[in-house]
N, C-alpha and C positions, 0 to 999 in steps of 0.2 A: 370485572365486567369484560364480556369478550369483545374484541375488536370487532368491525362491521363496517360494512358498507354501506351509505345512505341512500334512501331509493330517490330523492329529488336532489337536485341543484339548487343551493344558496341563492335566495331571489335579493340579488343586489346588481348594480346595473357596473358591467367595468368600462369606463371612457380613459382617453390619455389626456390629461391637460398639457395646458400650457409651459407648468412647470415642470412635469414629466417630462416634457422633451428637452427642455432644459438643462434637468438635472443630468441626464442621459447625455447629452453632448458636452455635459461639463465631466462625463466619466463617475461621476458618485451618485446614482442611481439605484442603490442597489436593493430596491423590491421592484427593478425593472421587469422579472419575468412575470408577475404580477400583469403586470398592461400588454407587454407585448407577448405572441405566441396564438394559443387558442381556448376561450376562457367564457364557461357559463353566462351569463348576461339577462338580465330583463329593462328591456329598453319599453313605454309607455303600456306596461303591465302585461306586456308580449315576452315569453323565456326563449331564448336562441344562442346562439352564440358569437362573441366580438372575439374579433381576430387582428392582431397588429403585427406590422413587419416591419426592420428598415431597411428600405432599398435606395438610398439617396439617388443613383444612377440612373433609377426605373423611368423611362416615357409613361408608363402607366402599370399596375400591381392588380391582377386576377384572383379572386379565391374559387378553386374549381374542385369538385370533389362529389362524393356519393350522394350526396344528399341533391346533385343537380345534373345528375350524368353527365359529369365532365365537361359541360359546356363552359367554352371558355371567355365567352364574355356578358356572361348576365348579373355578374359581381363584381364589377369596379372597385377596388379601393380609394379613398379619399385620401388626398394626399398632404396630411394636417401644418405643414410649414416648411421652413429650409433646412431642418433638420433631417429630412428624407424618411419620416415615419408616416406610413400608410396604415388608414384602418376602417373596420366595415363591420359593422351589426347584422347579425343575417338570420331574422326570425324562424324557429320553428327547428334549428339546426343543434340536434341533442347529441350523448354520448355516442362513441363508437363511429364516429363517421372517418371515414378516409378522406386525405384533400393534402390539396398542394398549393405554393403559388403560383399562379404564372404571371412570370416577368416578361415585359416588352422592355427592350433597349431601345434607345435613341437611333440607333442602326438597323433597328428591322428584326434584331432577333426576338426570338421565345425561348424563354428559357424554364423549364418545372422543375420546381424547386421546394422540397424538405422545407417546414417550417423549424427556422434554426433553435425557438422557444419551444418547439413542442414536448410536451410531456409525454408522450405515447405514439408510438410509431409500427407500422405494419410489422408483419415478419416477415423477415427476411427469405427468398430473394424480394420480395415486394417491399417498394422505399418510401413511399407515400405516409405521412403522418395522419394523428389517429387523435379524433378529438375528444376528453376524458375529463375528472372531474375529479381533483385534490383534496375538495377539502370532506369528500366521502369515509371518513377515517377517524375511529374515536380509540387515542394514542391510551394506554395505559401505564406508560412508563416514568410516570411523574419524581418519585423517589430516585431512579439514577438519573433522571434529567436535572435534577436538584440535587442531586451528591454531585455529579460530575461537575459543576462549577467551582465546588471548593478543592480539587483535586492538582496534586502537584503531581505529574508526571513522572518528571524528573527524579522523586523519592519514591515513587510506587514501583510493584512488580508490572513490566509489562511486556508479555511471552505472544507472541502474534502468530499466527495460524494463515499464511499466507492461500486461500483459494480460488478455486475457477469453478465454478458454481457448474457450466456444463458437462464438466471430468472430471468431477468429482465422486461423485456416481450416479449412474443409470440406471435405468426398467426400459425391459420389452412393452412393446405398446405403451399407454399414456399421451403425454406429450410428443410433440415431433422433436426426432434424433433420439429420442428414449432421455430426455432431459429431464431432471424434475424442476417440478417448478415450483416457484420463492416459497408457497406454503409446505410442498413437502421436505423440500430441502431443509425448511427451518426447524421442522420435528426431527430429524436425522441430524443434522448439523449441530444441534443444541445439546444433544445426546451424549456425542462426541467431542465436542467443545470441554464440556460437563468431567465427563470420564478424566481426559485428558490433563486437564484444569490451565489451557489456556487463557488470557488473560481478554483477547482480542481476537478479532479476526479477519482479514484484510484483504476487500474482494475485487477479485481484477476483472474489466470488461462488462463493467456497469453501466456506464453511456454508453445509449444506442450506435452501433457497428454494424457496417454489414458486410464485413469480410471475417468468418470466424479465425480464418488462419491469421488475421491482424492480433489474437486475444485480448481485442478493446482497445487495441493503443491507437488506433485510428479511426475515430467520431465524427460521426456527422450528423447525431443527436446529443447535443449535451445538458440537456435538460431532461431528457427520457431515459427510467431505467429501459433496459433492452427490450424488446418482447419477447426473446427468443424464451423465457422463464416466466411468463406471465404480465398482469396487468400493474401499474403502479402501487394501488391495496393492495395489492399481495406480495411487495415490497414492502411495503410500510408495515403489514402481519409482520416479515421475515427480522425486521430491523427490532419490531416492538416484544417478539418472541427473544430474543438475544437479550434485548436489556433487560427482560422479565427475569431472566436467568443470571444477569450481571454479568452479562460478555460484551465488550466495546463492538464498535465496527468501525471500520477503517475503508476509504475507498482509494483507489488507484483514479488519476486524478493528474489528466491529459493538456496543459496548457504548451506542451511544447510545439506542438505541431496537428495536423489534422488532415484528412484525407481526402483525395481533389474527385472522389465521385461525384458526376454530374450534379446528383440532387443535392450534394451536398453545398457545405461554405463556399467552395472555391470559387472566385471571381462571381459573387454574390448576384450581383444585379446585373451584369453582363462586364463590371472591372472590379478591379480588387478593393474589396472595401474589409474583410476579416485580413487577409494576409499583406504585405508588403510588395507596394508593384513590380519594385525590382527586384527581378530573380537572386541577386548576389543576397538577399535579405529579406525576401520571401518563402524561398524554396530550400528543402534539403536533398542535394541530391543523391544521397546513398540513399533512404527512406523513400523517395517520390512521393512525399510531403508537402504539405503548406506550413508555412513559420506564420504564427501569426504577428499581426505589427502592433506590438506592445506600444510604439507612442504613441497610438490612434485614441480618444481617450472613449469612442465608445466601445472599442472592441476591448481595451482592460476593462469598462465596464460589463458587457456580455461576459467575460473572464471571473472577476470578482463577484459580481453575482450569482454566477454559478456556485461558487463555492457555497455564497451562506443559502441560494436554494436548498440544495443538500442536505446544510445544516439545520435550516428551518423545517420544508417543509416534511424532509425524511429521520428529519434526529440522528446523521450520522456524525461521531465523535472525530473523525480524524477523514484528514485526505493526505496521501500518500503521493506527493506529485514527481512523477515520472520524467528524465528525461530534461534535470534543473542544470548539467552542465551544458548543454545541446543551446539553452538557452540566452545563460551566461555569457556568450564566448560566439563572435561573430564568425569565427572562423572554423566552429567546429566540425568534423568531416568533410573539410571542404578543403580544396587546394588553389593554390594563386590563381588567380584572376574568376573564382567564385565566389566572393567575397568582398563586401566592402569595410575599411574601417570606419571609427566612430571620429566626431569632431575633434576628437584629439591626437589620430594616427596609430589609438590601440585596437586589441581585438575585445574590448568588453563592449557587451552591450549596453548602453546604459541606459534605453528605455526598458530593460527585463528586466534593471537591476532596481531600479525605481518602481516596475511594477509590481514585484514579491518583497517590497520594505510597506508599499498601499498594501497589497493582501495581508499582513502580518498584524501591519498595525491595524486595519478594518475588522479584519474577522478573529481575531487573539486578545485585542485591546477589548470585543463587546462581547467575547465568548470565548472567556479564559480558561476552562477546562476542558476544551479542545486544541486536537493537534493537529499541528501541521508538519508532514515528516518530507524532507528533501530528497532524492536520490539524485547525490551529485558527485560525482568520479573523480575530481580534482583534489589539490589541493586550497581551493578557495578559500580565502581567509572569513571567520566569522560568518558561517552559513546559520548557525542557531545562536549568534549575538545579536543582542539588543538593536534596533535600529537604530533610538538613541545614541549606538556608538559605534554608527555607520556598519551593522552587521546587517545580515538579511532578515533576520528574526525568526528563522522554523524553532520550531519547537526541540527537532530532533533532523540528524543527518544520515542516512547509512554509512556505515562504516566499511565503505567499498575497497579501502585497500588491507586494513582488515581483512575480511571473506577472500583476496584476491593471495593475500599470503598465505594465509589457512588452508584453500586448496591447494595451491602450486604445494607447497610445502606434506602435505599427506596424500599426494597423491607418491611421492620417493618413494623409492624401494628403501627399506630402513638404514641399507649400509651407506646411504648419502644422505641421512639425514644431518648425519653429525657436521656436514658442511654448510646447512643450511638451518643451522637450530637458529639463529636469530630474527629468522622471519618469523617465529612464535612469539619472540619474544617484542619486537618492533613496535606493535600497535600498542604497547603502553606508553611508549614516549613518548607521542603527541595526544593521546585518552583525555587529555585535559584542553584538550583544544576546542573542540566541537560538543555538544552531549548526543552521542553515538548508538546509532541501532545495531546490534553482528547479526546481517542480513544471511543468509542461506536458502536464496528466492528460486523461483522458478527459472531465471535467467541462466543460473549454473546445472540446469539439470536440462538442456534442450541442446541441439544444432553439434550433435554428437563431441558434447563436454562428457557425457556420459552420467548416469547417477550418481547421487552421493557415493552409493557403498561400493558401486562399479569404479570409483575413483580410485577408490583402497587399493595396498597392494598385495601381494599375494594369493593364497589357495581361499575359497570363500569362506573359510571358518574365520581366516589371518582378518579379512576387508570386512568382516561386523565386528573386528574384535577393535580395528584401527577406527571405525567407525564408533563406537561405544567413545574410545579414549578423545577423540574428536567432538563429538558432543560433551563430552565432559568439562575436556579446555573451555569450552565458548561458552558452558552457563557457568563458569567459576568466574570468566575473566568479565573486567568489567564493559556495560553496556546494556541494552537492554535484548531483547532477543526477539528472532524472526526466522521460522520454518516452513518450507513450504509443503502443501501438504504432499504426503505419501513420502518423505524423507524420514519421518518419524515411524516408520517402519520398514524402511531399509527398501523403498519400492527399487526395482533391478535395473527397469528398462525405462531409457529415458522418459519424459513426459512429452504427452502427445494431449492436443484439447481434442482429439477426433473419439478418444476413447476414455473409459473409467479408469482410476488406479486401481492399481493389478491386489485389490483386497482379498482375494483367495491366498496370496502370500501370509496370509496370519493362520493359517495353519501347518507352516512349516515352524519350525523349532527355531532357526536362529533369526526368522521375521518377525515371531512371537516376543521373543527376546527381547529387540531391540524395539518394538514397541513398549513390552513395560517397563525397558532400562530411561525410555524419556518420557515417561510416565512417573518415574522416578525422580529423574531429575528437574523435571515444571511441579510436582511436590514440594523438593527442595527448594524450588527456587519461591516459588511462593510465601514459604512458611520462615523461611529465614531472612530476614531484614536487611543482614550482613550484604545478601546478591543484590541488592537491586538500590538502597537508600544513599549509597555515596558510589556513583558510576561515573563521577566528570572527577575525579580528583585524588588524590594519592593517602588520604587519609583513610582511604576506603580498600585500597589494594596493597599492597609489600607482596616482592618476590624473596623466597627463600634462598631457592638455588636458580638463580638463572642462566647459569653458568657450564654446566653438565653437558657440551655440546658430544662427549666421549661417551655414552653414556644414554643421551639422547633423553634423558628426563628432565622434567621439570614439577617443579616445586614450589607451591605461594598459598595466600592466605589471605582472604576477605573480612574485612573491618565490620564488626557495626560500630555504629555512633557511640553506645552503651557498653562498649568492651564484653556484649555477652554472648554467648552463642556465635563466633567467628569460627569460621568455617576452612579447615586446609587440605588445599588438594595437590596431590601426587602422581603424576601422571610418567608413566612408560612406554615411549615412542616405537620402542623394537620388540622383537619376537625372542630375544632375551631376559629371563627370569633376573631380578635382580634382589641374592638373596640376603638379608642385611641389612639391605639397605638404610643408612640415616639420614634424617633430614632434620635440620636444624630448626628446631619451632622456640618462637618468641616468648612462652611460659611455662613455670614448672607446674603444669597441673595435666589433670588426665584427660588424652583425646578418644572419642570414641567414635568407634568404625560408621559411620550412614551409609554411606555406599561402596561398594566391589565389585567393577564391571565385571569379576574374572567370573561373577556368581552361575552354576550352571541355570540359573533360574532365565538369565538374562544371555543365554546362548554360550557363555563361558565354560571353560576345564573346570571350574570348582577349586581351583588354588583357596586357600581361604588364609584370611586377614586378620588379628587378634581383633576381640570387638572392643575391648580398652587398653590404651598400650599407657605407660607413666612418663611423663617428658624426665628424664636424671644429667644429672652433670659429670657423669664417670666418662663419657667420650671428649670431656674439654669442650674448646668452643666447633662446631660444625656450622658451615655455611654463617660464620659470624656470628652464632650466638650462642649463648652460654648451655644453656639446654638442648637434648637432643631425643627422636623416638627412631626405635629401629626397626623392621619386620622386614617379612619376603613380601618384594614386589611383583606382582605375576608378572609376564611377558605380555605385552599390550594390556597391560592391567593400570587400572586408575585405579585410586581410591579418597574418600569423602572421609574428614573427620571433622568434626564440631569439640569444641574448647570454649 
């Protein structure tokens, strides 16, 4: 059945009770946006629409907008108790209207103001919200909405496609900025998903923004996909087209901070009622941000709610929350006397820390086969432990010093690698700590870090040859994985959201390459159990040779549970062929060759690899073990064999 749009509004009436504000000032509210925001209504068999806000501060709460040429006092809101929730019926007033509040403070001011609930908002530069109708949308995704519950993360493959839906790519004419919007991007994007055999895909700049150069991370609609891509259905198409096809979606997912445009959150009703009054605990000053004030418990409300909107009313599987040490940590980016500490004299937060143990347990304890993934830069202890035993409980962590080794370390010219081999090797010692994402975001390819394969070193054959052996380490090694897009085909020039990636590069030979060499490798990782079912724990991974810092290789082997089909990789950090080479493998039985980045298929010289080699014991013990295989290892050649 095809998705669709309905041509009427739901005839049921929405009021806020008693207990709703209640619930809402008690912080567990959470089908709050439900009542407040702007929402279809039939009040005494009249359709219109109720609108609610909370403005505790407000002398009085305006709804002004198209449907009444902006006159700003012919809709009073009522202002239902001491809870500061204001709300108005206003017959006759259907889809598609623009409106705003206006707030009078106790002081005289007017202030117009973005409905913080809205679901639908102008385009940008126009800031005014947009009033629409949710439950227009007949989902067809019932089978992954019902597998996805019984789903353990932790044991599945899961390969994530980091994008930006407006640089992603473009068309002349259409859309404004040559954007596609949610319906066409999801035919293209499904396409490509498909081909690729990503697992997920994980979209930044989802809630309404309206600074594009912010890419989403600074909201002043959190309840409205953007408009800059179209209408809310045609979000709920893009999400129900992905699951049709069995690709998760992931959203980027902003409680750390929020951006003090006028119509926005900041100083809501004319004082700080979302952020914290005082600047040491309010404000980020490198960002020119708002912190919001997690002890407040309607604004974790507003907070938590969000999420299972999302989750409810969009079917999105996972939020990616951006930006969890910023939060953590009262001190972060800040220096003496920016900052206050907590009732104990430390730098933790402990109303953030309280607030992401309620998001954990609320939306993971009632909708278990969604994720919640952290990006948190520290070493904080138990970011993905249990609450129960005082951890934060995400599901999943990025692995930021990981990715932060991994580059510093391949970016060396090869002759100082051998100084620096054990930053490859490091992120296994703690692997068992966290259950780990190896992020490779858009973060490291911006603010002239330069591209992935611009990273490499050497002549441009040497930097997709170090680039091949570089994706190779990170789907062998354990964790789950995360690229962003145009890194999977070696895009040149950093990323920019002003423009498309540079896809006419898959006509040159070594970009062609390097897209089917990880096209190869999300195959492999897919189909082999070995990569992705034991990723927290050492029963899943052994290093062979970790040791080769002379030599600049390394050497290991992924577990399955079933001792079947384990997988060993070999990899060659320098532009020396290494010919001989042995590596000491755990069985005598025969390995055979899956992958050879040196392949010319995949941009390589064509070195070639035997495709079955026999583990024997005539070399004695190697690298500790009693069996051994030998071949030529190309020069920045990896290689893949299954046992």
């Amino acid at each position: 059945m095809a998705a669709k749009k309905k041509a009427k509004y739901i005839e049921e009436e929405v009021f806020i009770s008693e207990a709703d504000q209640y619930l809402f000032a008690q912080g567990t509210h959470y089908d709050i946006y439900k009542k407040l925001g702007a929402h279809p209504s039939v009040e005494n068999g009249e359709k219109g629409t109720f609108f609610g806000v909370w403005a505790p501060n407000a002398e009085k709460v305006f709804v002004i907008g198209t449907f009444n040429g902006w006159q700003e006092d012919e809709y009073e809101m009522r202002r239902l108790g001491p809870g500061g929730i204001h709300a108005l019926f206003i017959p006759g007033v259907g889809v598609d209207e623009l409106y705003k509040f206006l707030i009078l403070t106790p002081d005289g001011r007017k202030l117009y103001k973005a409905d913080p609930f809205a679901n639908y908002a102008e385009f940008r530069p126009g800031n005014a919200s947009k009033t629409t109708d949710l439950s227009g949308f007949e989902w067809t995704d019932d089978i992954w909405m019902k597998e996805r519950e019984g789903k353990d993360y932790k044991k599945e493959p899961l390969a994530i496609y980091e994008c930006h839906i407006g640089s992603w790519m473009k068309h002349p004419g259409g859309t404004l900025d040559g954007f596609y919007n949610y319906r066409e991007f999801a035919d293209k994007i499904v396409e490509y998903l498909k081909e690729m055999k990503y697992t997920h895909i994980e979209l930044m700049g989802i809630a309404e923004y309206p600074f594009d150069g912010s890419w989403g991370y600074q909201v002043t609609g959190y309840y409205a996909p953007t408009s800059r891509y179209g209408e809310p259905v045609d979000f709920m198409y893009l999400i129900n087209k992905l699951h049709k096809h069995r690709i998760g979606v992931i959203l980027d997912w902003v409680p750390a901070h929020f951006a003090t445009d006028a119509h926005g959150l900041a100083e809501f009703d004319g004082q700080c009622i979302f952020e914290h009054p005082d600047k040491r605990l309010g404000e980020h000053p490198d960002w020119g941000t708002k912190i919001f004030n997690y002890g407040r418990t309607e604004v974790k409300n507003f907070l938590i709610a969000n999420a299972l909107f999302w989750l409810r009313e969009f079917h999105i599987d996972g939020i990616r929350v951006d930006a969890v040490a910023s939060m953590l940590y009262l001190d972060y980016g800040k220096n003496e006397g920016q900052w206050l500490p907590n009732k104990y004299g430390g730098n933790k937060n402990l109303d953030a820390i309280e607030f992401f143990k309620h998001l954990n347990s609320v939306v993971l304890g009632t909708y278990p086969g969604f994720l919640t993934i952290a990006e948190e830069s520290t070493a904080w202890p138990k970011v993905t432990g249990g609450v129960e035993e005082d951890g934060l409980g995400f599901s999943f962590k990025w692995n930021m010093g990981w990715m932060h080794d991994f580059c510093e370390y391949m970016k060396l010219d090869p002759l100082f690698r051998k100084n620096n081999h054990y930053a490859m090797t490091f992120a296994m010692s703690y692997n068992s700590a966290e259950n780990y994402i190896l992020p490779l975001s858009h973060d490291e390819v911006v603010h002239l870090k330069c591209s992935m394969v611009n990273k490499m070193p050497g002549y441009p054959a040497d930097k997709y040859a170090n680039l091949r052996i570089g994706y190779t380490y990170m789907f062998g090694h354990s964790g789950k994985k995360l690229l962003f897009m145009g890194q999977d085909f070696a895009q040149e020039r950093e990323w920019s959201e002003a423009r498309e990636l540079d896809w006419y590069l898959l006509k040159e030979t070594l970009n062609k390459g390097m897209h089917e060499y990880v096209k190869e490798l999300l195959k492999l990782y897919n189909k082999y159990p070995c990569l992705y079912e034991i990723d927290n724990d050492w029963s899943g991974f052994e290093w062979l040779n970790a040791d080769d810092a002379q030599q600049s290789t390394y050497s290991f082997y992924r577990k399955a549970s079933d001792g079947k089909n384990n997988l060993l990789f070999v990899l060659n950090m320098t532009p020396v062929a290494r010919n001989g080479y042995m590596v000491g493998v755990p069985e005598k039985k025969k390995y055979k060759l899956l992958l050879n980045s040196d392949e010319e298929r995949f941009g390589g010289n064509g070195n070639s690899i035997p495709k079955e080699l026999q583990a024997t014991e005539e070399n004695g013990q190697v690298n500790y073990k009693n069996y051994s295989i030998a071949f030529d290892l190309p020069a920045y050649g990896a290689a893949v064999f299954v046992f």
